[in-house]
DOMI-894589 format. One record per residue (C-alpha): residue in one letter; x, y, z. Coordinates in steps of 0.001 Angstrom, whole numbers, plus 500000, padded with zeros to 6 digits. Layout:
residues N
AXYZ ...
end
This chain:
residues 319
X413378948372289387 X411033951006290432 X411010952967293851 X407996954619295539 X408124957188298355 X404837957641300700 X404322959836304086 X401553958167306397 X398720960520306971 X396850961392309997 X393971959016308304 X396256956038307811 X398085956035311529 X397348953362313551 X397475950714310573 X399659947923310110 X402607948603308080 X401772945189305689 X398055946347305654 X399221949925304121 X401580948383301962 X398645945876300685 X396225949133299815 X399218950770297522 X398262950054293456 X401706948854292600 X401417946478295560 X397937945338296052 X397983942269297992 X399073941073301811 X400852938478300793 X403148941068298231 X403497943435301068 X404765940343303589 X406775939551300690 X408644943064300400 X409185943431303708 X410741939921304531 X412882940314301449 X413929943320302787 X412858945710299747 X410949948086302380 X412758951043304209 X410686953217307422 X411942955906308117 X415639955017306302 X415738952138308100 X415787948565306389 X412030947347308215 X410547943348307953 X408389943645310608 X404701943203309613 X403402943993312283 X404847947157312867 X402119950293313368 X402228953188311265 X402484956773312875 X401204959640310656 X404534961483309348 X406308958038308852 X407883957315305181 X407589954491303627 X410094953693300772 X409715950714298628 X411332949179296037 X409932946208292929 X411149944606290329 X409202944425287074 X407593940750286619 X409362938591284086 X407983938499280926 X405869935596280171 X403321934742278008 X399636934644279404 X398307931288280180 X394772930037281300 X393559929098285065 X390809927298285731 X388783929278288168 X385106929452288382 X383299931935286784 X380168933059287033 X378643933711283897 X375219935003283444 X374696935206279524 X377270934132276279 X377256933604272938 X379393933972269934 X380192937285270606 X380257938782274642 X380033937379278010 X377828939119281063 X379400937654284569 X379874938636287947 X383205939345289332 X383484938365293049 X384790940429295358 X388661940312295402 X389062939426292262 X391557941360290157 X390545941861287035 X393701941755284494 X397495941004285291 X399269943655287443 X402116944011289501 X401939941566292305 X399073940031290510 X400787937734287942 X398018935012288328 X394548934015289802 X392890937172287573 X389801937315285687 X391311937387282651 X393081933911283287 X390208932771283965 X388705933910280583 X391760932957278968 X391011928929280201 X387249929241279611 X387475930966275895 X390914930190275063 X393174933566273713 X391931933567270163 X388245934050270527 X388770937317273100 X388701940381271737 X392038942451272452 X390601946118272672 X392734947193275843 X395700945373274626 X397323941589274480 X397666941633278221 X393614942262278859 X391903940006276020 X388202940127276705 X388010943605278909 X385498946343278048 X385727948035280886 X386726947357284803 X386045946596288418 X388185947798291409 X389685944249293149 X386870944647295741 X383911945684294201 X381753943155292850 X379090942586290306 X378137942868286664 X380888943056283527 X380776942653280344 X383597940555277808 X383807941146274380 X384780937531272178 X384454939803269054 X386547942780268137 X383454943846266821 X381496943579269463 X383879944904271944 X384089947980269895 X380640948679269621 X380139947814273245 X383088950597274033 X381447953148271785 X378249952279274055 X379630953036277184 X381815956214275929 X378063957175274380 X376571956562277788 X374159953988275753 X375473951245278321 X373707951613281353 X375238950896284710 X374258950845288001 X375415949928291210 X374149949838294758 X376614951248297527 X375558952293301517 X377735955893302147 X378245957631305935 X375901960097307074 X372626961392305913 X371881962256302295 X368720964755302468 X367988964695298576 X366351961912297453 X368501962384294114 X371767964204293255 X374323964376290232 X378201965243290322 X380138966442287981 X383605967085289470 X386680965844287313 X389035963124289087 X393024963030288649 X395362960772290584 X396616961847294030 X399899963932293630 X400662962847297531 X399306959661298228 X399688957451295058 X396871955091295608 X394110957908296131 X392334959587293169 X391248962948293798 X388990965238292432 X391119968412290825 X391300970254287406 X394691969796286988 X396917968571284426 X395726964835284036 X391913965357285500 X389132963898283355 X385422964378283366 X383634962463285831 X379765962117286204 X377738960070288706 X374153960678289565 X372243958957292540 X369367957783293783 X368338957409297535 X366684954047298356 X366984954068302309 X368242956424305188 X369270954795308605 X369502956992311871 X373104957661313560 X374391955132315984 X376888955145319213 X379530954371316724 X378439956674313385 X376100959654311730 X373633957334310361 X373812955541306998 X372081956319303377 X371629953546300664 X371900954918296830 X371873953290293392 X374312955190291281 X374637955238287762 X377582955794285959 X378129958275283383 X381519958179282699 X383949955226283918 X386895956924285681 X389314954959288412 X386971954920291126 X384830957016290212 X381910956315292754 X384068956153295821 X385972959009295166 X382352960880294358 X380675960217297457 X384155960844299411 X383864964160297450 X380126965118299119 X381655964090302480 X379771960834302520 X382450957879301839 X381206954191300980 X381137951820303888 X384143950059304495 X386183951725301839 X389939951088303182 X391000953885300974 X388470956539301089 X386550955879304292 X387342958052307498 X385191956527310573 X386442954058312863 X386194950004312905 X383113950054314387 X381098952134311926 X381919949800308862 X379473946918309442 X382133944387309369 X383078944910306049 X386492944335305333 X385882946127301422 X383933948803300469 X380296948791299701 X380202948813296109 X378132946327293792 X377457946760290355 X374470945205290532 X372390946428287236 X373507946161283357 X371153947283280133 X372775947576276402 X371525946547273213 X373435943911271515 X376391945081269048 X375071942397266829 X371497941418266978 X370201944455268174 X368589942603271230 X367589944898274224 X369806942869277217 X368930943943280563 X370986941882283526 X370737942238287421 X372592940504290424 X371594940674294238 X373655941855297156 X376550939421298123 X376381937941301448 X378807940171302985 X376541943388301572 X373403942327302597 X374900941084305951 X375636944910306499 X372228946049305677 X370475943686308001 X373457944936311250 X371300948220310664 X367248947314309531 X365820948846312422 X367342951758311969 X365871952292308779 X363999956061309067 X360333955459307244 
end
């Protein structure tokens, strides 16, 4: 059984205690954070607390206990994937958004790699990140949605590793941040470690633990301020390195958060678009093929909920 401690922040007041519980790494889900609180594994403020309802106050603790999952061996799903290239040796799809990528706690099922595990079967997935991840390369957060690759072939995958470590793989994704970026490009190169207050933020620090992190950008639109924000800028990023969220803990960084970002973001309802995630789409994938030496070059569109965002603001687009 583990036990994790958190203080509300100023930022995080006014939330739902199951909504804060559901943005917490080890927890991850509203239904896990219902499920702790009715089971009574949740203490606020000392005292034992099931209501879900309940709203947060900034100096409020939050204690939490879970068990560790039972052991049990890995077993396929059938749930739809959309795959845009295979063969013998990798798979390019796109994740949707809300889709958690490997098995975690409070995610023992309904991940993309049971969904792998039905479509390839365990044997022909490469295990490069271990027998609980067969097939991963590399990762999306839950909510951010786009291109990945697989690797079938523990040659493949290794090759494909090496590429992105190499910065041969090229990724980029599309993401609309607050305010008004005046560049019309921009690179940074600050180092990211995890939060030593508030487990389920990264932060940028040199500390022990902090790793290199790179992300240039690209500005594709601008959008003047609103009644309810400071305006709106559209960027492609590219990744150079592939740290836990590395983009969204960037832009956060410049003091220019994605939209909708429940973790990072800092303006009110109003000034996220309706988005209940953030903006974040990996929407552009280039590598050559560990194999055949093939240039591959893969891109995917806005989701409905992203573009639906854009269009709230078109006319506000500054020429």
């Amino acid at each position: 059984m583990s036990r994790y401690e958190h203080r509300v922040t100023h930022d995080e007041q006014g939330n739902r205690i199951d909504a804060l519980l559901a943005s917490f790494p080890e927890v991850c889900s509203r239904g896990e954070a219902v499920r702790l609180l009715e089971s009574g594994q949740v203490l606020l403020n000392g005292s034992r607390h099931t209501a879900k309802k309940r709203i947060v106050l900034a100096g409020d603790t939050i204690v939490y206990t879970l068990h560790p999952p039972a052991e049990q061996p890995l077993t396929g799903e059938y749930i739809e994937l959309d795959i845009r290239y295979e063969d013998d040796y990798l798979i390019v799809l796109s994740k949707e958004a809300g889709m958690v990528v490997h098995p975690a706690q409070g995610h023992a099922e309904g991940t993309l790699v049971h969904a792998l595990l039905n479509h390839c079967g365990y044997e022909n997935l490469a295990l490069l990140q271990g027998e609980d991840r067969p097939g991963i390369v590399h990762r999306l957060d839950k909510d951010t949605s786009g291109l990945m690759l697989v690797a079938k072939d523990e040659q493949a995958g290794l090759a494909l590793q090496e590429g992105i470590r190499t910065r041969n793989v090229d990724r980029r994704y599309l993401t609309l941040v607050h305010g008004y970026i005046a560049p019309d490009t921009g690179l940074v190169d600050a180092p990211i470690t995890r939060g030593s207050v508030e487990r389920k933020r990264m932060t940028v620090g040199d500390g022990p633990g902090s790793r290199e992190a790179i992300t240039t950008f690209e500005v594709l639109d601008r959008f003047e301020a609103g009644q309810h924000d400071d305006g709106y800028t559209y960027l492609e990023c590219k990744l150079y390195t592939g740290r836990t969220h590395q983009i969204r803990v960037h832009m956060d960084y410049i003091g220019h958060p994605c939209v909708g970002d429940p973790v990072y973001g800092r303006l009110g309802p109003a000034a996220q678009l309706g988005l209940t995630r953030q903006f974040l789409h990996s929407w552009r994938l280039s590598f050559v093929h560990p194999i055949t030496g093939e240039a591959m070059e893969f891109e995917d569109g806005l989701p409905s909920d992203l573009s639906q965002a854009l269009d709230l603001i078109a006319d506000r687009r500054i020429p």
